[in-house]
C-alpha positions in Angstrom: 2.6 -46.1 4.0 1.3 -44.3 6.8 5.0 -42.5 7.3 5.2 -41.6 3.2 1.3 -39.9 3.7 2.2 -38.0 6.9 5.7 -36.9 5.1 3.8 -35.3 2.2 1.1 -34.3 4.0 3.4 -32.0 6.3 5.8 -30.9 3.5 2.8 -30.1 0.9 1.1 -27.9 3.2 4.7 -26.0 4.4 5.2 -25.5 0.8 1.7 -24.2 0.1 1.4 -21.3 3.2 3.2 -18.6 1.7 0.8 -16.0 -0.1 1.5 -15.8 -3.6 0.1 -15.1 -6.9 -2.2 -18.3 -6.6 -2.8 -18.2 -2.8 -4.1 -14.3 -2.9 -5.7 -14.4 -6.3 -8.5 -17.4 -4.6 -8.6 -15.5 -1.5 -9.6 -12.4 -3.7 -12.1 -14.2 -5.7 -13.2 -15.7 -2.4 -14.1 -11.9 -1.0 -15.4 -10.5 -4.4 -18.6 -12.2 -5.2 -22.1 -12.2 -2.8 -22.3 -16.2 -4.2 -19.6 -18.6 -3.1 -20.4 -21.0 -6.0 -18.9 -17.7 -8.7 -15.4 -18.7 -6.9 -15.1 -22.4 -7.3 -14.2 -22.3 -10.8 -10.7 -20.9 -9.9 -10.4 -22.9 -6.5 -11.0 -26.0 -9.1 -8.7 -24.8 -11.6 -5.9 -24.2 -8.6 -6.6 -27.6 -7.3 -6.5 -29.4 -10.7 -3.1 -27.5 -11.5 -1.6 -28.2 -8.0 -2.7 -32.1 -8.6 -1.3 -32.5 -11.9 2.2 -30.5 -11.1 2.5 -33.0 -7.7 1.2 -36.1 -10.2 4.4 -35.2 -12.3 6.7 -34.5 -9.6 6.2 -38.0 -7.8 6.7 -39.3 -11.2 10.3 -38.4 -11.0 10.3 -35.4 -13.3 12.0 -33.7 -10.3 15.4 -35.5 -11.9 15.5 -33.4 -14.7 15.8 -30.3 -13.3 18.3 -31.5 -10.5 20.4 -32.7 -13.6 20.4 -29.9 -15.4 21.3 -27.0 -12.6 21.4 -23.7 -15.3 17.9 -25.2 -15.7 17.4 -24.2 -12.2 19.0 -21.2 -12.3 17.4 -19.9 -15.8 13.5 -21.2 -13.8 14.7 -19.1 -10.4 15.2 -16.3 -12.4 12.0 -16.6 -15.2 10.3 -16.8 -11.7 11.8 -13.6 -10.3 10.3 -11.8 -13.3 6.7 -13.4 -13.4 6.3 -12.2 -9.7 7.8 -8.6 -10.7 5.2 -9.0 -13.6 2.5 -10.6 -11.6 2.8 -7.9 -8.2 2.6 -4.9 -10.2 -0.5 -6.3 -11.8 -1.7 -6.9 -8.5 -0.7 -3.7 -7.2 -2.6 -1.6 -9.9 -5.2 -4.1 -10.7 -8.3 -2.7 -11.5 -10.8 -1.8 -9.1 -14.5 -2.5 -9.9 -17.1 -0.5 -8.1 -19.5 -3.5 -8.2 -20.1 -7.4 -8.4 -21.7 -6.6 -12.1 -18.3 -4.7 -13.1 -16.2 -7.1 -11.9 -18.6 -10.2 -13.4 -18.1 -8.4 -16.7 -14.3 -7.7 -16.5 -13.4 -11.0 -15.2 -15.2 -13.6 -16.7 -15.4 -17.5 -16.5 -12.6 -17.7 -19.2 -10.3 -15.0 -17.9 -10.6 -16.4 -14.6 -9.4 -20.1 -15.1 -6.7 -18.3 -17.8 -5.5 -16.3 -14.9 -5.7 -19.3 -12.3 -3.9 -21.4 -14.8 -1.3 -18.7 -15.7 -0.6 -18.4 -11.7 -0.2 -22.0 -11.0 1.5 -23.4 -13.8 3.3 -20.8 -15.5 4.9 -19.3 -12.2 8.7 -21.3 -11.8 8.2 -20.9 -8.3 5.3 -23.3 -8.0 7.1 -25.6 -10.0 10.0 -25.3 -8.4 8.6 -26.6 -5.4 6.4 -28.7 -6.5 8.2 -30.3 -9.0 11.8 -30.3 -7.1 11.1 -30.6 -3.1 8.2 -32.7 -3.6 9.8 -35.0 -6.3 12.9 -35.1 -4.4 11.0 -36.6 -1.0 9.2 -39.2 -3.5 12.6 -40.3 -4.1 12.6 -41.7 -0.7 9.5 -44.6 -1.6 10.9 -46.7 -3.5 7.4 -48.9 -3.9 4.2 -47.8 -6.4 2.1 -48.3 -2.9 4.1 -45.4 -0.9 4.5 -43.0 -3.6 0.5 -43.5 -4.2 0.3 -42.6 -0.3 2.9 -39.8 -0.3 1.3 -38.0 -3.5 -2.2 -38.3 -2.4 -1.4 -36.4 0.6 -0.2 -34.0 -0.9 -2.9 -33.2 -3.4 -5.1 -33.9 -0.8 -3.5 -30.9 1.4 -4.2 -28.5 -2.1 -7.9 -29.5 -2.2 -8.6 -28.4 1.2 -6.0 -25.1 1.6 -7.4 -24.0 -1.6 -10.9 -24.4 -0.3 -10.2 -22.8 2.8 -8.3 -19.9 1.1 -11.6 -18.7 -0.6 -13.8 -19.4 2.4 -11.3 -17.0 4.4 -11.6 -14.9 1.5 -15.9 -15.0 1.8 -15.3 -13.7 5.7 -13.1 -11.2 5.0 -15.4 -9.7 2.3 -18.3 -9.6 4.2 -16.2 -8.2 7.4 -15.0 -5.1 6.0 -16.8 -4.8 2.4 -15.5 -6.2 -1.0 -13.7 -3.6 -2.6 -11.8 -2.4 0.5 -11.0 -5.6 1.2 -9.5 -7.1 -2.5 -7.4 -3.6 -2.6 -6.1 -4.4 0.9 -5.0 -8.3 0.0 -3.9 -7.1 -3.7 -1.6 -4.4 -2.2 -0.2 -7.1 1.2 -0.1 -9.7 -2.2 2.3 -7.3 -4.5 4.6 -6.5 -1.8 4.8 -10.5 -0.7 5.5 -11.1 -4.3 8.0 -9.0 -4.8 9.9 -9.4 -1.6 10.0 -13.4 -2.9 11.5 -12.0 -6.2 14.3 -9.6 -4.5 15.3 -13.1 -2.8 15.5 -15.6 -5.9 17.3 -12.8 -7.6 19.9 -12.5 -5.2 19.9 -16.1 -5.0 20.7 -16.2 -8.8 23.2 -13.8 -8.6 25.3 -15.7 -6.0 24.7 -19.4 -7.9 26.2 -17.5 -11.1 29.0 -16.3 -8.9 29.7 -19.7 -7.9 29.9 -21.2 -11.5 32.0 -18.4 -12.7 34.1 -19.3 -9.6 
């Protein structure tokens, strides 16, 4: 057990690094508001999305989308265009002069909509959630070391999504709010759509293959 919690442990929290659309959109809300406890809503909603994506993956749901490889394809691309769709919002995002602006434009609802919309609507998330974490469950055959394997990994979620918007709290007060969300939306766009150059050439080559 101790082997299957160290392997999702360390796999969970390789996947999770890379900024994305989830990643910079806590980190943002992190840096935006004077009280911490206006961010947790969206690390909660990230967390509870992350958990319940991992839940599903150790499940075996992974098997489905190995089976079915235009499934994999068809997601690759959908994901390409949500983080085309998803940086340019980011790049031209509106900018709020003050906490009471940005209160009003983004409230409770649209908050958790958008967290939601970022973490379980993006194919790339599920891709590796769902695939590269269902496919290492494959390797624990007993209810006791998958228990162990996906705990870890939701546990690795909690904490890095904590941590995102705590880094996000520093970097706001460091260099002021609005500098500072335009600076991580702009990094966030270009991060985004670097990832969606790559899964489009990636596509392009799988189609090559089949027609091959």
């Amino acid at each position: 057990m101790t082997l299957a919690f160290t392997h999702g442990f360390l796999l969970a929290l390789a996947l999770i690094l890379p900024l994305g659309p989830q990643n910079s959109f806590i980190i943002s809300q992190g840096s935006t508001y004077s009280r911490y406890s206006r961010a947790l809503p969206v690390v909660i909603t990230a967390a509870l999305s992350d958990t319940i994506l991992i839940i599903l993956a150790v499940l075996g749901i992974s098997a489905l989308v190995t089976a079915l490889p235009l499934l994999k394809e068809f997601l690759t691309a959908l994901g390409a265009a949500f983080l085309i769709w998803m940086g340019w919002q980011s790049w031209h995002g509106r900018q709020l002069a003050t906490e009471d602006e940005i209160l009003t434009y983004w409230t409770l609802k649209r908050r958790v909509i958008h967290t939601l919309r970022a973490s379980l609507l993006n194919p790339h998330a599920i891709l590796d959630t769902v695939v590269v974490i269902g496919g290492g469950a494959i390797l624990y055959p007993s209810f006791p070391e998958k228990v162990a394997y996906g705990s870890a990994a939701i546990i690795v979620s909690w904490l890095w999504f904590f941590l995102l918007s705590l880094l996000g709290r520093w970097l706001g007060r460091l260099k002021g709010r609005l500098p500072t969300l335009t600076w991580i939306n702009r990094i966030s766009a270009g991060i985004m759509w670097s990832i969606a150059a790559r899964y489009l050439l990636q596509v392009s080559q799988s189609l090559k293959n089949f027609a091959g």
